[in-house]
N, C-alpha and C positions, 0 to 999 in steps of 0.2 A: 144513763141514757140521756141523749139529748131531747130538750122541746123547745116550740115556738118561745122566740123573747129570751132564750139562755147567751149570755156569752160565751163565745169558744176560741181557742188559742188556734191555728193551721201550722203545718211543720215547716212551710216557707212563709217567711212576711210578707206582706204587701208593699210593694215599691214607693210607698208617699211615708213623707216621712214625720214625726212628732216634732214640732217648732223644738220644746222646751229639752227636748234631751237629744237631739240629734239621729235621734234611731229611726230603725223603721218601725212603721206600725205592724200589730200584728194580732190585734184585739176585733172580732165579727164578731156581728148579733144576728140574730136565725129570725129572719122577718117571712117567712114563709117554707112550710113542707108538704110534700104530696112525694109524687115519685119523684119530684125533682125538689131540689135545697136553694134557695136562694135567702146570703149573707150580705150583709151589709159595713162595709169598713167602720169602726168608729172614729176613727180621724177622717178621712173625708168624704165619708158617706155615698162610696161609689159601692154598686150591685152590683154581686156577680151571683150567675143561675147555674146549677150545676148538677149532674145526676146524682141519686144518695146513694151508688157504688163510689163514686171518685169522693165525695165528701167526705162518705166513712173510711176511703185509704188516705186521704189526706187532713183528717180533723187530729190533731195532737192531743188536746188537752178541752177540758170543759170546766170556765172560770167559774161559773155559776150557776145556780138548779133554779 
């Protein structure tokens, strides 16, 4: 299960991309839960807010507890 402060992977990346490897990023952190989710990109620290129905069909993966 996910909580506040975990990093988590989404199953589409985020369109900004990491200088060092060319890719796109695709690394959020969970800076807030209630009924609603709002992540924060780790490369460039844009928020997005979202319901925890869409969150939980669109979260992939959870990098850390």
């Amino acid at each position: 299960m996910y909580n506040l402060g975990n990093f988590i992977k989404m199953k589409k990346p985020h369109v900004c991309v990491v200088k060092e490897t060319k890719k796109k990023a695709n690394c959020w952190e969970i800076i807030r839960m209630g009924a609603d989710i709002k992540i924060e990109c780790t490369n460039c620290h844009r928020i997005v807010m979202m319901t925890r129905h869409n969150f939980e069909k669109r979260l992939k993966k959870i990098l850390s507890n």
